[in-house]
N, C-alpha and C positions, 0 to 999 in steps of 0.2 A: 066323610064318616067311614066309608069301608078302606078307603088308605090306611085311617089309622087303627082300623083295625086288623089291618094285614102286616104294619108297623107292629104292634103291637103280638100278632103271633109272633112274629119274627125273632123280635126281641125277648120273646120266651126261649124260643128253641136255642135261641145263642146262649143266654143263661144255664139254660139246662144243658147244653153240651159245654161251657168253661166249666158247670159244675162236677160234672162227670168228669171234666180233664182231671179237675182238682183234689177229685176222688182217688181218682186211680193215682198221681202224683202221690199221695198221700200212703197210700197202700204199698206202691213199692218203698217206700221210703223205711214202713214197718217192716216189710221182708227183708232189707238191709241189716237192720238191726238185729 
């Protein structure tokens, strides 16, 4: 039980940081423009 729930922080923190990647990819993308 506390595996998966250290799995499952984990796999938060990775989502929220590809999001953030995908943010910012996004954002220079506009300043380009």
């Amino acid at each position: 039980m506390l595996t998966m729930l250290l799995f499952i922080i984990q796999h938060d923190n990775v989502a929220q940081g590809l999001a953030l990647s995908l943010n910012d990819a996004q954002e220079s993308e506009n300043g380009k423009n």
